[in-house]
C-alpha positions as CSV (number, residue, x, y, z in Angstrom):
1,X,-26.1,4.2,-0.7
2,X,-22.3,4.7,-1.7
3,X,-19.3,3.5,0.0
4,X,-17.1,6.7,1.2
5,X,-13.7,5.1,0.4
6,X,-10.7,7.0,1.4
7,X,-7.4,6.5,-0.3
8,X,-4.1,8.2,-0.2
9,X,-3.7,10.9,-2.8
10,X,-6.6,12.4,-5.7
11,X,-8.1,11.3,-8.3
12,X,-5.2,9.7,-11.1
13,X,-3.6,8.2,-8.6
14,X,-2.5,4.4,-7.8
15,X,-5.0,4.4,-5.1
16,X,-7.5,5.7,-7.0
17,X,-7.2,3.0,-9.6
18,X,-6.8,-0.1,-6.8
19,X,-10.5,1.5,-5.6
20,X,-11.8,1.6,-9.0
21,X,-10.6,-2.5,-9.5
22,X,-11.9,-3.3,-5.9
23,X,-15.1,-1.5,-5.2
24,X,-15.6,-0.5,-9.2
25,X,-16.6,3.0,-10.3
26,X,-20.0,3.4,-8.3
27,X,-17.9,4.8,-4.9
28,X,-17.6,8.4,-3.8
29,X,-13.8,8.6,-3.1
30,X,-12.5,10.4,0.1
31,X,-8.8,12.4,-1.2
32,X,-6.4,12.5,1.3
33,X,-2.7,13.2,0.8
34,X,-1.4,11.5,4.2
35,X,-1.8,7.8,5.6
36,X,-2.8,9.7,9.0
37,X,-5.1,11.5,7.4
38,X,-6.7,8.7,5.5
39,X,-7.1,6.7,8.9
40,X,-8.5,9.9,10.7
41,X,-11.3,9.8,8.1
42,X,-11.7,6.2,9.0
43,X,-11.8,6.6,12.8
44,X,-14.0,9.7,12.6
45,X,-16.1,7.8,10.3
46,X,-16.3,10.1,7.1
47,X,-15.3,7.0,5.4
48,X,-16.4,4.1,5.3
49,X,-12.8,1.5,4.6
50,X,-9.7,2.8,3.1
51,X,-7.0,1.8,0.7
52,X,-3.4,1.7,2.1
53,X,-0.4,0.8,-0.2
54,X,1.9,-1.8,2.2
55,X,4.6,-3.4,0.3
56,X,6.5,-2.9,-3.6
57,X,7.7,-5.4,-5.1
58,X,10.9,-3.6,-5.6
59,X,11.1,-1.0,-2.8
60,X,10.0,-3.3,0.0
61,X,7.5,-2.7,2.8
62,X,5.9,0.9,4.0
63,X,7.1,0.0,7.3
64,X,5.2,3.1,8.9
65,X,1.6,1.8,7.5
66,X,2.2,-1.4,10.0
67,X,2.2,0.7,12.7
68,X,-0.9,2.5,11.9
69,X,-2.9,0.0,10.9
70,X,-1.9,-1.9,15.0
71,X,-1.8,1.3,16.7
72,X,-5.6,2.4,15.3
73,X,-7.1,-0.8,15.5
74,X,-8.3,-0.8,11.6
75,X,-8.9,-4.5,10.8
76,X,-7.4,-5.7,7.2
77,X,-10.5,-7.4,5.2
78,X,-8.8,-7.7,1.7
79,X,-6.0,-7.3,-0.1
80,X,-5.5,-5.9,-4.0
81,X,-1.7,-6.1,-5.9
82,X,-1.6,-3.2,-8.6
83,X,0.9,-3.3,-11.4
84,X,2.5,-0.3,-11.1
85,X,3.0,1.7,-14.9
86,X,4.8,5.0,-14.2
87,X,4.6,7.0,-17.2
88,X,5.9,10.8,-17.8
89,X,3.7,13.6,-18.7
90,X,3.5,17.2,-19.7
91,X,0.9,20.0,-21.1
92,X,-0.1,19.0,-24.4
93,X,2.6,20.4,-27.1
94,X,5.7,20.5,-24.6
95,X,8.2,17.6,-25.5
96,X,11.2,16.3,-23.1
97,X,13.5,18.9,-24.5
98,X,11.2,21.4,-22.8
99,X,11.8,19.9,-19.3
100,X,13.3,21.5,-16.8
101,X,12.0,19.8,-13.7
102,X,10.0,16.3,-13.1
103,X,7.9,16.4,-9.6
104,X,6.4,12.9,-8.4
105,X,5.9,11.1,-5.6
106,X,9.7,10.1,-4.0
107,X,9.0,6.4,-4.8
108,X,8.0,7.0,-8.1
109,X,10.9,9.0,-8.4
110,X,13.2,6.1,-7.6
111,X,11.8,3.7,-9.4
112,X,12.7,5.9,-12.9
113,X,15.8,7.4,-11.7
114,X,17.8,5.3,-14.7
115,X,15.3,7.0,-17.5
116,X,16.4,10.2,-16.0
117,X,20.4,9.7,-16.6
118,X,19.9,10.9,-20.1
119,X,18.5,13.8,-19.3
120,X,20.9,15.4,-16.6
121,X,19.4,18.9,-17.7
122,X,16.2,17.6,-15.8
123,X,16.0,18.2,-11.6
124,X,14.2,15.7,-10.3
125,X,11.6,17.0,-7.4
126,X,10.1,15.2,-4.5
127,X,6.0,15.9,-4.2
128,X,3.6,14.8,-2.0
129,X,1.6,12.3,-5.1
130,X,2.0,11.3,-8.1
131,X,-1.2,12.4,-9.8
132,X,-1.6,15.9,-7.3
133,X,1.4,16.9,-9.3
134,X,-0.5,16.2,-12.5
135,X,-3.3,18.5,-11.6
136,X,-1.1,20.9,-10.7
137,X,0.5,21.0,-13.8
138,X,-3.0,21.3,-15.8
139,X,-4.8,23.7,-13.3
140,X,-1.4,26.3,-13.0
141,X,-0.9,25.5,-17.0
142,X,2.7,24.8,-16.0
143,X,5.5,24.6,-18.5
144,X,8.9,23.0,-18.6
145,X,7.6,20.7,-15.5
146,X,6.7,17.2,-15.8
147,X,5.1,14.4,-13.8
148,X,5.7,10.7,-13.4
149,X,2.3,9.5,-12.8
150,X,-0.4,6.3,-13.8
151,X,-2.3,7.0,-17.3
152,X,-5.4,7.8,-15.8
153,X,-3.9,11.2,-14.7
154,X,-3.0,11.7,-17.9
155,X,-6.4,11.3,-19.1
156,X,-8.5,12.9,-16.2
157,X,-6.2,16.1,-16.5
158,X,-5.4,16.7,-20.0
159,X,-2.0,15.6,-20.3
160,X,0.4,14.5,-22.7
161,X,2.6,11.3,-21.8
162,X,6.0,12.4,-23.6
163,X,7.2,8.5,-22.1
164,X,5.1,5.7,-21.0
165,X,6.2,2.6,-19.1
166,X,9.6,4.8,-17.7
167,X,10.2,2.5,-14.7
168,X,13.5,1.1,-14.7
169,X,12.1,-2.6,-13.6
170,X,8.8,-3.5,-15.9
171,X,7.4,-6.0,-13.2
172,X,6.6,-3.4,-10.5
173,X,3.9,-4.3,-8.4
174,X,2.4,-3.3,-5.3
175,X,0.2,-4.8,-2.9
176,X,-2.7,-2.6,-1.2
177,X,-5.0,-3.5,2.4
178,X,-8.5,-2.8,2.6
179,X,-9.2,-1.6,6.1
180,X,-12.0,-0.3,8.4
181,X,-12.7,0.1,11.8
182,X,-14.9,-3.2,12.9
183,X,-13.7,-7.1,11.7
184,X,-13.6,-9.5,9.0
185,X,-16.7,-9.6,6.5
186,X,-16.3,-12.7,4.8
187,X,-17.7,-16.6,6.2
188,X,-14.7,-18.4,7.9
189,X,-15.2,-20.6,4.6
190,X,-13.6,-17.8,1.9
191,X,-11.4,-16.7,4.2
192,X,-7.5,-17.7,3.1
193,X,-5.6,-15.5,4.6
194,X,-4.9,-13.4,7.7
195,X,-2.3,-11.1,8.9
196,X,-0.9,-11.0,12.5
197,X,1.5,-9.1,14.6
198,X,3.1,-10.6,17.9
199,X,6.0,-10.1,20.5
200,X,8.4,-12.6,21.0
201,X,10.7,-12.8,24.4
202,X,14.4,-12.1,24.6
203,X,14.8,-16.3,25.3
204,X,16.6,-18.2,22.5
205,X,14.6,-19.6,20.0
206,X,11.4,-18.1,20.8
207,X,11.1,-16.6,16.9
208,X,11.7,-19.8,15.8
209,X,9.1,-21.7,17.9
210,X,6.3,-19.1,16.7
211,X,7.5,-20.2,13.1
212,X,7.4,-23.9,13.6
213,X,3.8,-23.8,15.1
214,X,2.5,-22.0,12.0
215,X,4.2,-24.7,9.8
216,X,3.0,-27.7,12.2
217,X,-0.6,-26.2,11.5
218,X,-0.2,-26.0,7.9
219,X,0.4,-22.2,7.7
220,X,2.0,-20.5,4.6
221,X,4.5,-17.7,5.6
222,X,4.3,-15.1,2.9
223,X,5.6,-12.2,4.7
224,X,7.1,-11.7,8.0
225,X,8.5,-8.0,8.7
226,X,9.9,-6.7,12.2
227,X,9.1,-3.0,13.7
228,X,10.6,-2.1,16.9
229,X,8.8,-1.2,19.9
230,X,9.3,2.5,20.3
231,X,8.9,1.8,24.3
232,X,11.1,-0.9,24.9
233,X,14.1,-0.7,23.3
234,X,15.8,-3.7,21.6
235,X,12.4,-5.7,21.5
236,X,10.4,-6.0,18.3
237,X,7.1,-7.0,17.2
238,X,6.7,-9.2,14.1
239,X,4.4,-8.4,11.2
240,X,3.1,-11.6,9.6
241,X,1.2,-13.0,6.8
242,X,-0.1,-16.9,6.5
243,X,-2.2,-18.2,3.8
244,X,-3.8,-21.1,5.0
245,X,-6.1,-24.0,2.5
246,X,-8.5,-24.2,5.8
247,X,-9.7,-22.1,8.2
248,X,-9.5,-24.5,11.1
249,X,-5.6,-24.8,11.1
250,X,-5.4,-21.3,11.6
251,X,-7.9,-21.5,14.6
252,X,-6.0,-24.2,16.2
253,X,-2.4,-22.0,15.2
254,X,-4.2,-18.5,17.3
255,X,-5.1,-20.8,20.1
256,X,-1.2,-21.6,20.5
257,X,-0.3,-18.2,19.5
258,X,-1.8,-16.8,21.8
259,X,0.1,-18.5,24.9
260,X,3.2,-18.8,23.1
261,X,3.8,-15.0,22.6
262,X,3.2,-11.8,23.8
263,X,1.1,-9.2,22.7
264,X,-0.7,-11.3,19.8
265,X,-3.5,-10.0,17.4
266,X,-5.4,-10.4,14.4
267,X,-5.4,-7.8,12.1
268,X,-7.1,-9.0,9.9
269,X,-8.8,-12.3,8.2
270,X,-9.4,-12.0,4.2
271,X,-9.5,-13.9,1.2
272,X,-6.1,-14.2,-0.8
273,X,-5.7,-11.7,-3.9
274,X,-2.8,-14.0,-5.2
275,X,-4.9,-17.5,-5.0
């Protein structure tokens, strides 16, 4: 029986391509053009785990995916980094002297504006994905309007790509979480990696204890990111990634965890994409 697997945006899309690498080709693939939406097919179970973009190399962490991963109690069980090629694209026979408008995703958007300062002719618009804008383009047979959007669009909707690779930095990569709704799936023996969120008092210090217990136990800090706590202002919860070489010094760092701070969880326990 096929995985449902629900990632954000169509077909063409980043997502689409991290669930093609992860799960390979034999998946039925759940569209859905929101995060929210995405974990709503999770939680009402018309899919069975989802693909969530968290972090870019050069744009930082999606800060609001944090939050929905803790608040829904999805449960990370892998990880997949993507190298991100953004490439421009048009109905076959238009060329960039034809373009009147490029429509893309807003981070996509960013991430060419430089290409885009020799063509001050061309507006640049904000869409809701980068390969949704593609279809559009083929379905309505739209002229003058281009997309920045991965290959595969091009290829799945008929396109011409007018400028390949037109990001401004060439190493752009992003990482993506696996999630469902029930815990880890892997032996304690794969498992390398974990991410955790926490609250730490307002008492001096009390970050820095948290840290020095993960080191004492051999943890690897890869990522630590900070979200307020929308109900008490001025106090934060942390966001954290460890790789660890075994999985008993990160049993013995939860043990401690869990006394030292407030509000500790797992969200998740996985094997490390990066090892």
């Amino acid at each position: 029986m096929k995985l449902n697997i629900a990632i954000q945006g169509i077909k063409g899309s980043n997502h689409h391509q991290v669930a093609k690498d992860y799960f390979g080709e034999d998946v039925n693939l759940v569209e859905c053009l929101s995060f929210d939406f995405l974990v709503d097919q999770l939680l009402q179970g018309t899919a069975d785990k989802g693909i969530m973009a968290i972090e870019n190399s050069i744009a930082g962490s999606i800060i609001p995916n944090y939050a929905l991963v803790y608040h829904n109690n999805l449960h990370i069980i892998g990880e997949q980094y993507l190298n991100i090629h953004h490439n421009l694209m048009v109905l076959k026979g238009q060329k960039i002297e034809d373009i009147d408008e490029v429509r893309s995703h807003p981070m996509a958007l960013l991430q060419c504006k430089d290409f885009f300062r020799a063509y001050p002719h061309i507006k640049m618009v904000e869409d809701v994905d980068t390969a949704e804008t593609a279809k559009q383009i083929q379905e309505k047979q739209l002229k003058n309007i281009a997309a920045i959007a991965p290959n595969v669009a091009a290829e799945l909707y008929g396109l011409d790509i007018i400028a390949p690779e037109i990001q401004t930095i060439k190493n752009n990569s992003t990482r993506f979480i696996i999630v469902k709704t029930t815990n880890k799936e892997l032996p304690k023996q794969e498992i390398n990696k974990a991410s955790i969120r926490f609250v730490t008092d307002h008492k001096r210090g009390s970050l820095a204890a948290v840290l020095n217990v993960m080191s004492d136990c051999r943890l690897n800090l890869t990522k630590i990111q900070s979200l307020p706590i929308i109900e008490t202002p001025w106090k934060y919860a942390f966001f954290v990634d460890i790789t660890f070489d075994n999985y008993s010094n990160f049993d013995k760092a939860k043990s401690l965890l869990e006394i030292m701070a407030e509000d500790f969880k797992v969200l998740g326990e996985y094997k490390n994409a990066r090892a």
